[in-house]
N, C-alpha and C positions, 0 to 999 in steps of 0.2 A: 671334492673341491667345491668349496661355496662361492656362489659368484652373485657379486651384487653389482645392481645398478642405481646411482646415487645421482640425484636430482636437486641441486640447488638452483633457486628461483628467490631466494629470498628477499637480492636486492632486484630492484625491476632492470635493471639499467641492463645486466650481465645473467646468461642463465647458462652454468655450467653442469655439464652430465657426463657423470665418471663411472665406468665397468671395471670394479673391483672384483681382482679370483686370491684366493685367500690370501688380504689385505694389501694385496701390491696390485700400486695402479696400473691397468694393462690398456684402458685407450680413456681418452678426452677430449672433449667436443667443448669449445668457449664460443656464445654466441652476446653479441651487442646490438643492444637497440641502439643505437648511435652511430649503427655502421652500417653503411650499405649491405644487403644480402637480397641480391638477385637469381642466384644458380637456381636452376632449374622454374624458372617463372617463365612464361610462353607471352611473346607483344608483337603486335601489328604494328611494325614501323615503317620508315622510310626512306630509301638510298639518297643520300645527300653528298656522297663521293663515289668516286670508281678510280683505284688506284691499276689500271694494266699494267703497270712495270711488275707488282707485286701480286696478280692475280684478285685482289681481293674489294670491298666494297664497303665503306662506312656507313650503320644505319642509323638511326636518332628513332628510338624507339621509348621516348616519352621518359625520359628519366634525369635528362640534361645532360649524361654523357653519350657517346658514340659509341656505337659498338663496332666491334670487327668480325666482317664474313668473309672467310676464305672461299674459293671457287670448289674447295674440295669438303664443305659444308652447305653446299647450296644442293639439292633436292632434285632427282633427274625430271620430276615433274615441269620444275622452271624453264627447261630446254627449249617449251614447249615455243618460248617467247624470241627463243631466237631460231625458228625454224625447225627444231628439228624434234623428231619421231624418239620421245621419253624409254621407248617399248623394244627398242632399236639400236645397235653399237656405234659408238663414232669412231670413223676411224683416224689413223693419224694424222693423215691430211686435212680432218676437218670436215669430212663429209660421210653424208650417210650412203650405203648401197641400197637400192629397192630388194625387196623381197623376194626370191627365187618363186617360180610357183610350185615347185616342190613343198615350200619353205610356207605359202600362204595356206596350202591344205589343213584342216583341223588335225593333227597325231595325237594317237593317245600315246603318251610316254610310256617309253618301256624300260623296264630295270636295267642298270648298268652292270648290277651282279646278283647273280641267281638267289643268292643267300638274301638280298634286302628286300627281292621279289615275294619271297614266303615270309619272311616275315611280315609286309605291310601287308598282304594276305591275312595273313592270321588276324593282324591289327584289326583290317576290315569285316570279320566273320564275325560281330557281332548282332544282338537285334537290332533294328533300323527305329525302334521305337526310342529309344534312347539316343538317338544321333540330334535332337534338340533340346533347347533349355524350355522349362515352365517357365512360363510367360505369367502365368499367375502368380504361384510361388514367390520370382522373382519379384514382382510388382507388390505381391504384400509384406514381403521380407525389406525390399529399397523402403517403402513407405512408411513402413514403422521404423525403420533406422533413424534417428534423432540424428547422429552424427553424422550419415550419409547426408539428409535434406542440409543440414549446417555448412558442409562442405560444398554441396553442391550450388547454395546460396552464395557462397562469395565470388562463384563464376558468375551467376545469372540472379541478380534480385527477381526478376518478373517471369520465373520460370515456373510454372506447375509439376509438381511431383507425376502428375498423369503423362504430361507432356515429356518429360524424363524419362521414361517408363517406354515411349515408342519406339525408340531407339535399343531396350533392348527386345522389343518382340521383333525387330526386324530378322532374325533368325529363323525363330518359328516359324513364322509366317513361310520362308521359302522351304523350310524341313518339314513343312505338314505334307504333303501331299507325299514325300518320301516316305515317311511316319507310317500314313494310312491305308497305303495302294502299295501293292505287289509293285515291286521294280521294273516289272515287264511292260505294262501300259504304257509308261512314259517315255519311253524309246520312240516310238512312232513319231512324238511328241518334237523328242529335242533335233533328230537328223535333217530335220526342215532347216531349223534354228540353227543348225550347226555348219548347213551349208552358207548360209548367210554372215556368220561371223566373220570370214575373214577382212568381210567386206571393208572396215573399219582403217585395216592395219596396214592395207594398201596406196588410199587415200596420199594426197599430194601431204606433206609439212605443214602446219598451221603456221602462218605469217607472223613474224614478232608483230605486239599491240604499239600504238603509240603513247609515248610518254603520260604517265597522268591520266590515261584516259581506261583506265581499269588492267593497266600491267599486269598485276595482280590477281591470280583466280580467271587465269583462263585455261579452265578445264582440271586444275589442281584440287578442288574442292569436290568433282566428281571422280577424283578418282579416289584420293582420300576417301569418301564417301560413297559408294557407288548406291544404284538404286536397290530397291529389295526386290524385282523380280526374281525369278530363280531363273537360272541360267543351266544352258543344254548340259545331260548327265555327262558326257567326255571333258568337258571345262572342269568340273567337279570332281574328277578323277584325275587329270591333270594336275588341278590344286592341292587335292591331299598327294599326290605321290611327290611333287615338291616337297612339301610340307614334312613328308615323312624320311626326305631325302636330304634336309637341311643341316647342310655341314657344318662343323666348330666354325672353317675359314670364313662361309659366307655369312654369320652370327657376326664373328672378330670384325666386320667389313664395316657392317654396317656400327655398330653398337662403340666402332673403336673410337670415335671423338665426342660420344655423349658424355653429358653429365652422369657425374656417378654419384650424385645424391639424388636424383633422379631416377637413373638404372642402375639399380645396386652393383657392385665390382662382384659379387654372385656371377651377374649374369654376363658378365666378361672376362676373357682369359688370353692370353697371349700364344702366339701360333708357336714361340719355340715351348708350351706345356702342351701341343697338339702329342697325345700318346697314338693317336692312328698313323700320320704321318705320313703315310703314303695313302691316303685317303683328302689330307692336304691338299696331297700334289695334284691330283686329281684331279681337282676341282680348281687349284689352278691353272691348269691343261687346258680343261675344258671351258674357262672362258677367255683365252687366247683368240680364239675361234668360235665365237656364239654365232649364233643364228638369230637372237632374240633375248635379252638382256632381260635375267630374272628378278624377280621385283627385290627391291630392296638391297641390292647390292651396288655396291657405288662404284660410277663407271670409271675405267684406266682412263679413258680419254674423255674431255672434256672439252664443251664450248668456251671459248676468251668471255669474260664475267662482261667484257664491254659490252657484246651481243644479246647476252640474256637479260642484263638488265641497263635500264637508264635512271638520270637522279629523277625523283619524283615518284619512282615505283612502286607502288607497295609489295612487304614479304613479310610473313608469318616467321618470326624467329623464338627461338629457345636461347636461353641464356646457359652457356656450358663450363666459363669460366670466368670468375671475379677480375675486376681490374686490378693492375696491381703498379703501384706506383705511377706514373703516368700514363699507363696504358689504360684502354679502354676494357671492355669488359667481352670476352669471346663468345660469339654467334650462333649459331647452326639452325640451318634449315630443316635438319632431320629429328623430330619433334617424338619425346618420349614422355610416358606419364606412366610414372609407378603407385602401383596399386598394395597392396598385403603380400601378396603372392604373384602376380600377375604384372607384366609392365605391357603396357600398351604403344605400341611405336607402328604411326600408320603408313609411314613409307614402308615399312619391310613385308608387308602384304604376302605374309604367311606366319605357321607357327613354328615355335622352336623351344627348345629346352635350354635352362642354364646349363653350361659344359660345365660348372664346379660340378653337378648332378653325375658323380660318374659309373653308379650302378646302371646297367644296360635295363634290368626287371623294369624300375623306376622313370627312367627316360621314357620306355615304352608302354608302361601304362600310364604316365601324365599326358603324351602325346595323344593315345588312347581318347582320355577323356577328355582332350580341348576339341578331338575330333566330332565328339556326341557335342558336345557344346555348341558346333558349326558357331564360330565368329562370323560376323561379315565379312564377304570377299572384300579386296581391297584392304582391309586394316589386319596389322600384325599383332602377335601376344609370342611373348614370354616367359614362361614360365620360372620363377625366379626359386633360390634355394628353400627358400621360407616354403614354400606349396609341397619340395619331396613329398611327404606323409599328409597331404591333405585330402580328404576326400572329393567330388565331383561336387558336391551340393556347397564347399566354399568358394572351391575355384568357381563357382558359377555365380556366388555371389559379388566374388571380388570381379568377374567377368561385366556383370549385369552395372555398377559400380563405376567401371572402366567406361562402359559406353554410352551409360547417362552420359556422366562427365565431359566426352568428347562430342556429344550433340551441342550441349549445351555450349561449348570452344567453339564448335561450328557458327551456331546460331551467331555469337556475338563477330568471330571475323567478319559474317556477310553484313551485322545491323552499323558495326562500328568501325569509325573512319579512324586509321594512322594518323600519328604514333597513340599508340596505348597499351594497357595492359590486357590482356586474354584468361588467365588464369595464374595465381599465385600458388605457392607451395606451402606448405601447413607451415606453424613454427617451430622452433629444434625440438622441442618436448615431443611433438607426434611424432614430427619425422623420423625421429631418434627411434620411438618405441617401432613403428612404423617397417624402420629400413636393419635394426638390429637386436630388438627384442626377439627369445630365443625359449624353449622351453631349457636350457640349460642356465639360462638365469632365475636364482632362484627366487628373489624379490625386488622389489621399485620401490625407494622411499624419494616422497618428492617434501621438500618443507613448507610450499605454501598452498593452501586451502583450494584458491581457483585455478591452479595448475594441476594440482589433484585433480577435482570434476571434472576437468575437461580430459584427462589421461584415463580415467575411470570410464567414460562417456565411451572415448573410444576402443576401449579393451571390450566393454560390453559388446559393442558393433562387431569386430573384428574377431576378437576372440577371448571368449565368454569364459571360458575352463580358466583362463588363467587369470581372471579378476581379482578374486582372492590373494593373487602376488602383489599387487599394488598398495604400498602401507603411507599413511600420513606420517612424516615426523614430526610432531610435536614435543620433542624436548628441549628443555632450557638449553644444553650445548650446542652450537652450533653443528649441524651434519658433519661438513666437511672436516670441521674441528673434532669432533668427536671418530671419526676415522681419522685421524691425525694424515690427509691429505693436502690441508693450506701446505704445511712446511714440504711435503714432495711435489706440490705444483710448482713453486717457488723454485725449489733445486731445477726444476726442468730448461728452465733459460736460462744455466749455467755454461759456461765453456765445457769445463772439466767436471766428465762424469766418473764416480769411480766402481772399481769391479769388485766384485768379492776376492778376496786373500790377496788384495793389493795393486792390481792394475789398474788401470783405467782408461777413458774414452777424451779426445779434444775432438768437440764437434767445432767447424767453423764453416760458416755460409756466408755465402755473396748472391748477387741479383741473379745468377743461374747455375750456380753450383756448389755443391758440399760437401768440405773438405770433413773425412773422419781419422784421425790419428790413432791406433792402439799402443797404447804404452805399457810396456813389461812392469815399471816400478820396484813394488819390491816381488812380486810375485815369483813362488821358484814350485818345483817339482822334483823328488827325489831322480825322474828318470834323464837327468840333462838336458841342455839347453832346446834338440828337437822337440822333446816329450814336453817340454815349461811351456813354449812358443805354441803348440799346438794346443795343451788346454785351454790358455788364457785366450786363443782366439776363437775355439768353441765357446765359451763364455762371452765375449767382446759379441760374438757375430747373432747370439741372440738378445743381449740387449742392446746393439744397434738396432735392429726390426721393431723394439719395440719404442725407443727414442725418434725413428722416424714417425710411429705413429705418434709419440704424445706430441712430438712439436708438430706434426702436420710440413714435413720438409719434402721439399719436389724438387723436380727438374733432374740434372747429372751430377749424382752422389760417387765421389771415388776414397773408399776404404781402404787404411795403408792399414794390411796386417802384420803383424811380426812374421819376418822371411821363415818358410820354414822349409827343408832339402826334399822331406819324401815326397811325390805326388800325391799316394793316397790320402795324405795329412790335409793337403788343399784338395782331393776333392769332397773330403768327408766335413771338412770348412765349407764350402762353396754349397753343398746340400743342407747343412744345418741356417747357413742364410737362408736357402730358398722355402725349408721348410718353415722358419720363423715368421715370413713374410706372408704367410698361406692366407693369415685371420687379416691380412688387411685389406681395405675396400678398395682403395685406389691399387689402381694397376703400377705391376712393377715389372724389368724384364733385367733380368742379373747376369754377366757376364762370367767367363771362366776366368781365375786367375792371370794375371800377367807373368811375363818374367820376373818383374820388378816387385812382386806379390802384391800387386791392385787388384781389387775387385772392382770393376765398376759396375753401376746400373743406376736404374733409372726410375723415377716414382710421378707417377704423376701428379701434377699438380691444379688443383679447381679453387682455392684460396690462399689468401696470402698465409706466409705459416702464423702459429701461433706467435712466437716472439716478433713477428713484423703487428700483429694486430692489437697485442699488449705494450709494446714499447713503442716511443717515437726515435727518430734522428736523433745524436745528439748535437746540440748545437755548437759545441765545443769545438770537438776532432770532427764531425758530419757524417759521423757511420765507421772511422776508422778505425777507432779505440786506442787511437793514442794522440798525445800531444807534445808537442818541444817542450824540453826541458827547458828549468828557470836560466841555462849555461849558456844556450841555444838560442835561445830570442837575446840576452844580453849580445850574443856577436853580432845579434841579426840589426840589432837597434845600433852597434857599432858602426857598421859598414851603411846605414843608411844619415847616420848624421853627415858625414860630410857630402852628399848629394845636395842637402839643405844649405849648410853653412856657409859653403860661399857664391852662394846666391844672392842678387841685389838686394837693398834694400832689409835684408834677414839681418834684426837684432836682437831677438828674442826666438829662443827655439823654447817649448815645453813639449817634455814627453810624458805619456800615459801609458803605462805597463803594467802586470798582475805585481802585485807585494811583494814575492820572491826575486822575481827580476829586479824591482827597485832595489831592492837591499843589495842583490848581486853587483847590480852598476856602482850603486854610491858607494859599495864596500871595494870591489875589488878592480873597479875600472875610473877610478874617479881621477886618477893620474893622467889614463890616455884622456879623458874629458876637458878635464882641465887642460892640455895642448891645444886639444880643438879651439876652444875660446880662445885663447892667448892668439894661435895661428889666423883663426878667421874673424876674431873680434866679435867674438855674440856672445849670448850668454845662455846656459845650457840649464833648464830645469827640471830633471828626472822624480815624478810622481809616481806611488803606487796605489794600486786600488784592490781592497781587499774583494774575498769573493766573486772577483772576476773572472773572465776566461784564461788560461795558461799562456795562451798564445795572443791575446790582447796586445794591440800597439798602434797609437794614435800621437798623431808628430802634427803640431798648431805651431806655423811661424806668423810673428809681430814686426812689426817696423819700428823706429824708436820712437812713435806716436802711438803709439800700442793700438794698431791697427792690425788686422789679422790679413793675415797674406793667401793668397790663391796660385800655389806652386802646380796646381795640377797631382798626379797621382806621386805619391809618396813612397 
């Protein structure tokens, strides 16, 4: 199977990028410079409302619209400001319990099953010499990166690549002495330091701040960032068996309202695809009843958003979903930056695997290697599908990468005052190559020159083997045209889609839901009417999967299939959906059949779809797609003459209607018209106006001075 990706750039205005598998379009990406595109851009703004009826908080984060932060997007760091202990469960009343002193002792955790105890065992029996990154390496590899300094420039104009560079030896620095010293010496070392830790967790609540008066970053930014001492060996082991213990659910928890341009749909999966399942539960179970709330999982219970925050506040936001229509544009305080391989998200203050990754060998040797890598405590990684097969020396670079970048987010939260922006997101060309380029693709033709170098620029940085895929097209034909794609982008904002040997698809969408019709037609099958019904909705159900991705449709999709009697028939349907839907980014969670043979399910949505961003309203119907007939206004225009007629003063009525309506009245109503005159004494002038609206109708009464009259609404 040859699979291309096509890259038109040609006019500046529009850059579309199409992945073509032998010549049928299978995803499409429309992007506008003319159009807002925020997702995934991180800004220091400002709470300027606080709605409690609705939990949530509007922020002005420098862009002229408002955003929207739910309470269940705001950051258990933030707690900090209405009192309470980030580190620590609320309970449902609202309040925290103190700390048992059982509960304050340092424990080192212990396996919950024998089985995960020998393996993070085995994990750990490597040489200790490789449990850090080169600090040099890394720094002469960031430094000559062209593309990395480029990037890194449009976070921080006034930043030095040396100064970039500190933020990744902060690792090293606490893994040298691991590195060079027998493990034994530094015992003595840390049970000093370890009798002292608790001392922290104990401590009274820190006080909400006042309004304005640094709301904002108290104490959020150290833990975000903590310092680079190295901290007692039992914290350290605690941390990796976390780490090593990191369920699908508490992944799903956190990662479940990010941006998925952002954090690729890789690295997200839906708990009814959890194949452990009782592993799930588990971990459901066991935070019913915590003792101590692990990072990065977001808590059941929550402070009222009045408490944590007031107007005037500052919050560090990510932008996760476009506005759409009059709404604003969605929020989160839980902040992700994706990398090649790696995403970086510093609330979840551990590491983890994508769950698409579902070889066990694989899981545990990437975990493996983020382990030698030792990130900073405090900030989390991800390892995303793209790293599967990659060795330790990219993950390290995409690592090294990663944490420039967030020093530099750092530096600018503390230098620059809300609202503003913090960091931008590449444009669709990188991000594209970035979030879905694949060694199963076989080439990149882009058609214009400076979109080229800079796609070239970054394949070199990133990954260098496959430069050579990257091709200029330079032919007279136009690209798209030359894969005869204009004419099947076109078909794509059709109603009616049609199927091979005769059925077909009626998509229709409203502001939150879409309707899919399958239609038999003429479609037939020698084995009777179950056997017809059942192919054409194996057909129907994989190219719905794929019309949701080219139009980019969200929200609650419900699929009427052709009724069909056996069971296994719907459920060998309902897997051929779910396996259709596998390749795409945004998260989707699919229902079993109904009685009524519905499927519903659900897709998320982070932009408007494509037929809301290519099409406007029409001004006509206003979104309805239909309008009154020429039959239809003639009664409408009937029944409103006499309102006017015998009203004072009214000697003159003229009416304005589309061309068809006029001809309708003067031809076939011109009898009842003529009554009305005769009965109320005026006189009736029926106009028509060609290329009008359908439904057009405007009624101007005069007095016998031909003065225009003011009857009020008509």
């Amino acid at each position: 199977m040859k699979t291309e990706m096509l890259i038109n750039v040609a006019q500046s205005e529009e850059c579309r990028i199409a992945i073509v598998e032998d010549g049928v379009l299978e995803e499409l990406y429309i992007e506008r410079s003319s159009q807002d595109n925020y997702v995934g851009n991180i800004y220091k703004g400002k709470i300027v409302n606080l709605e409690p009826s609705i939990q949530a908080a509007f922020v002005d984060f420098g862009v002229g619209r408002n955003g929207f932060l739910h309470i269940s997007d705001v950051e258990p760091q933030y707690f900090r400001q209405a009192g309470f202990d980030p580190s620590r469960p609320i309970e449902p009343d609202g309040t925290q319990k103190p700390l048992d002193e059982e509960d304050a002792k340092p424990k080192r955790r212990r396996s919950r099953r024998s089985s995960k105890k020998t393996t993070r065992d085995d994990e750990h029996g490597g040489d200790d010499d490789s449990a850090a990154i080169d600090a040099d390496v890394v720094a002469d590899e960031t430094a000559s990166d062209g593309f990395g300094v480029e990037m890194a420039d449009e976070v921080s104009d006034d930043v030095s690549i040396d100064e970039a560079v500190e933020a990744v030896e902060v690792a090293p620095e606490s893994a040298a002495p691991v590195a060079e010293e027998p493990p034994a010496p530094p015992e003595p070392k840390a049970k000093p330091a370890a009798a002292k830790a608790p001392a922290p967790k104990v401590k009274p609540p820190t006080p909400p701040q006042p309004s304005g008066g640094g709301g904002f970053g108290a104490g959020i930014l150290d833990e975000l960032l903590p310092p680079a001492e190295p901290e007692e060996e039992e914290e350290e082991e605690e941390f990796a068996e976390d780490a090593s213990e990191l369920e699908d659910a508490d992944i799903d928890s956190v990662l479940d309202e990010a941006d998925e341009d952002d954090v690729d749909d890789d690295d997200v999966d839906d708990d009814s695809s959890d194949g452990g399942g009782g592993g799930g539960a588990a971990v459901a179970t066991r935070r019913r009843t915590p003792r101590k709330v692990r990072p990065g999982v977001r808590p059941r219970v929550k402070p009222p958003i009045e408490e944590i925050f007031r107007k005037g506040d500052e919050v560090v936001v990510q932008v996760i979903k476009e506005g759409i229509g009059t709404k604003g544009p969605t929020l989160s305080t839980y902040i992700s930056i994706p990398g090649r391989y790696l995403v970086l998200m510093p609330a979840l203050g551990r590491i983890g695997v994508s769950r698409k990754i579902e070889d066990d060998d694989a899981r545990k040797r990437l975990r493996g290697i983020l382990r030698e890598l030792d990130p900073p405590k405090g900030l989390g990684f991800i390892v995303r599908t793209a790293g599967t097969d990659r060795t330790k020396r990219d993950l390290s670079r995409d690592l090294a990468y990663l944490l420039r970048l967030w020093k530099m987010i750092v530096r600018r939260i503390k230098k620059q005052d809300g609202p503003g922006d913090l960091y931008e997101e590449s444009d669709i060309v990188i991000r594209t190559i970035r979030d879905i380029f694949s060694s199963e693709i076989d080439v990149i033709y882009i058609d214009e020159p400076e979109a080229y170098e800079r796609a070239r620029e970054f394949l070199q940085v990133t990954m260098p083997r496959y430069v050579n895929r990257l091709k200029l097209y330079e032919g007279k034909e136009p690209l798209y045209a030359k894969h005869k794609l204009d004419e099947e982008i076109q078909r794509i904002n059709e109603r009616q889609v049609p199927l091979k040997r005769g059925g077909s698809l009626v998509i229709d969408q409203t502001e939150a839901l879409v309707a899919i019709d399958v239609n038999s037609g003429t479609f037939r099958t020698s084995g009777g009417a179950e056997e017809s019904a059942y192919q054409l909705n194996l057909i129907a159900a994989k190219e719905i999967a794929r019309q949701l991705r080219l139009r980019d449709l969200g929200g609650v999709i419900v699929n009427d299939f052709i009724d069909m009697r056996k069971d296994k028939h719907r459920r060998h349907v309902e897997k051929t959906l779910k396996d259709s839907v596998k390749r795409d980014r945004a998260r989707t969670k699919i229902l079993r059949t109904s009685p009524f043979g519905l499927i519903e399910m659900t897709r998320q949505r982070i932009r408007p779809s494509l037929k809301r961003s290519v099409y406007r309203e029409c001004p006509s119907c206003h979104g309805a797609g239909l309008v009154k007939s020429a039959e239809s206004m003639a009664i409408e225009v009937l029944r409103k003459l006499p309102e006017v007629a015998y009203q004072d003063r009214v000697a003159t009525i003229s009416v304005t209607v589309e061309e068809q309506v006029s001809v309708y009245l003067n031809n076939r109503k011109r009898r009842e018209i003529a009554q009305l005159e005769d009965e109320a004494g005026v006189e009736i002038m029926i106009s028509g106006r060609e290329a009008a609206s359908p439904e057009l109708l405007r009624i101007v009464c005069s007095d016998s001075m031909g003065n225009e009259l003011r009857l009020g609404s008509i």
